[in-house]
MISETOR-779534 format. One record per residue: x, y, z of N, C-alpha, C, O in turn. Coordinates in steps of 0.05 Angstrom, whole numbers, padded with zeros to 5 digits, always signed. Layout:
BEGIN
XYZXYZXYZXYZ ...
***
This chain:
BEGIN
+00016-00024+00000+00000+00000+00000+00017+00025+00000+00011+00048-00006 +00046+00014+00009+00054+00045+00015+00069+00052-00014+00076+00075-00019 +00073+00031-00031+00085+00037-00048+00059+00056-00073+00063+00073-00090 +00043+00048-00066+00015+00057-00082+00016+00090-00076+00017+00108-00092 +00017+00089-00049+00015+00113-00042+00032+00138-00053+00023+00159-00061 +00065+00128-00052+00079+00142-00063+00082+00146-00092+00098+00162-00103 +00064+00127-00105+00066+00131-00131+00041+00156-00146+00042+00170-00166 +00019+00153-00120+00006+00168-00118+00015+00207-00121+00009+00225-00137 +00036+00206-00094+00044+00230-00090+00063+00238-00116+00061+00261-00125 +00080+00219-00128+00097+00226-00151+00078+00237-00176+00083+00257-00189 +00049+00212-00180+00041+00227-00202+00029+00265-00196+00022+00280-00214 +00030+00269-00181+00021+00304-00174+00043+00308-00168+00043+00316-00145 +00072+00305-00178+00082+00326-00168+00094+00344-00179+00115+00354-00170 +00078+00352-00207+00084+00373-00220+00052+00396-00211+00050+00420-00218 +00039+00386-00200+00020+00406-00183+00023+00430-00171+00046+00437-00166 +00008+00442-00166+00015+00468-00149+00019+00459-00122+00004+00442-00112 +00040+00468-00110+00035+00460-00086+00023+00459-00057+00030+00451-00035 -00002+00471-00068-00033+00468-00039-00039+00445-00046-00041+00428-00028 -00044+00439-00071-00054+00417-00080-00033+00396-00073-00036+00385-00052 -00014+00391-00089+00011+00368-00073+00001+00366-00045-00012+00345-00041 +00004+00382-00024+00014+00386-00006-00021+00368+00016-00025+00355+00037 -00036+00380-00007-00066+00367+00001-00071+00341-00005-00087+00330+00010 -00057+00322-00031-00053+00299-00040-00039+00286-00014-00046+00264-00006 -00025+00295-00006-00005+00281+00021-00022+00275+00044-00022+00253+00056 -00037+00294+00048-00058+00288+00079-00076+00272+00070-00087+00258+00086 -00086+00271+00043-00104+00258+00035-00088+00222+00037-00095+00205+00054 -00076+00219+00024-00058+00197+00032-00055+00184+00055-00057+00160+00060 -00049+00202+00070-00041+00198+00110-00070+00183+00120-00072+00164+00135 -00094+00201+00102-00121+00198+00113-00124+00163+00106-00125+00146+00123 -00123+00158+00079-00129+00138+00060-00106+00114+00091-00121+00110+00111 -00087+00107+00093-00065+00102+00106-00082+00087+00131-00085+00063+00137 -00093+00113+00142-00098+00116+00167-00130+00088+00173-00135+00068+00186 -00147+00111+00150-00174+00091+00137-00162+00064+00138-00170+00050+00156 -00148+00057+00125-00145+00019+00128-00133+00008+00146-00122-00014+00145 -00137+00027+00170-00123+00012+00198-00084+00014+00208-00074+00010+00230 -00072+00019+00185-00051+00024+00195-00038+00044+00216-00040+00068+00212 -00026+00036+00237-00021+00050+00260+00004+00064+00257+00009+00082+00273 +00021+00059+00238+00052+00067+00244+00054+00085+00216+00035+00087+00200 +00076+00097+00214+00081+00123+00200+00080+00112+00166+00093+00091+00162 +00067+00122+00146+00078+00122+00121+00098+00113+00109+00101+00095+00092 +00121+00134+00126+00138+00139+00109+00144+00154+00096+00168+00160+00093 +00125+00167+00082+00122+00187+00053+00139+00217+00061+00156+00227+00047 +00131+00225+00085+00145+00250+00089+00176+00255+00108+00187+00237+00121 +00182+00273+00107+00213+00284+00121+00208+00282+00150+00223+00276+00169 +00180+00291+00150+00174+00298+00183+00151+00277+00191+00151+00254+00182 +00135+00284+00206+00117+00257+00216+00095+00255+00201+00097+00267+00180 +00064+00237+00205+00048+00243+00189+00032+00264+00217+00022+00287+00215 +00034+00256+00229+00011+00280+00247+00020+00310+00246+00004+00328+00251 +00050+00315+00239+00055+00341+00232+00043+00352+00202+00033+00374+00197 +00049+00328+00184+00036+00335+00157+00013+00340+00153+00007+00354+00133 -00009+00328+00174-00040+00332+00179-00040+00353+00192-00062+00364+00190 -00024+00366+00208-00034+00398+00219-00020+00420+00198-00023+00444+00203 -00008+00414+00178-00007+00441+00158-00026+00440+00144-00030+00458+00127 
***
């Protein structure tokens, strides 16, 4: 799943970046929805920091 995910974030990432940046939380959400408890991965910083920008 996580590889889905990031393939997800790659295809937008010629996007503006509210939008990118909204594809990411949307992801975290999707992540979150199927029960997974532990981090992505996807970002530099955590996902609960990525969900409060």
């Amino acid at each position: 799943m996580r590889k889905r995910l990031s393939s997800l974030l790659g295809d937008v990432d010629m996007f503006a970046t509210e939008d990118r940046d909204e594809v990411g939380r949307y992801a975290i959400r999707v992540w979150r929805a199927l029960g997974f408890k532990k981090e992505t991965g996807l970002f530099y910083m955590s996902d609960d920091r990525v969900l409060q920008q």
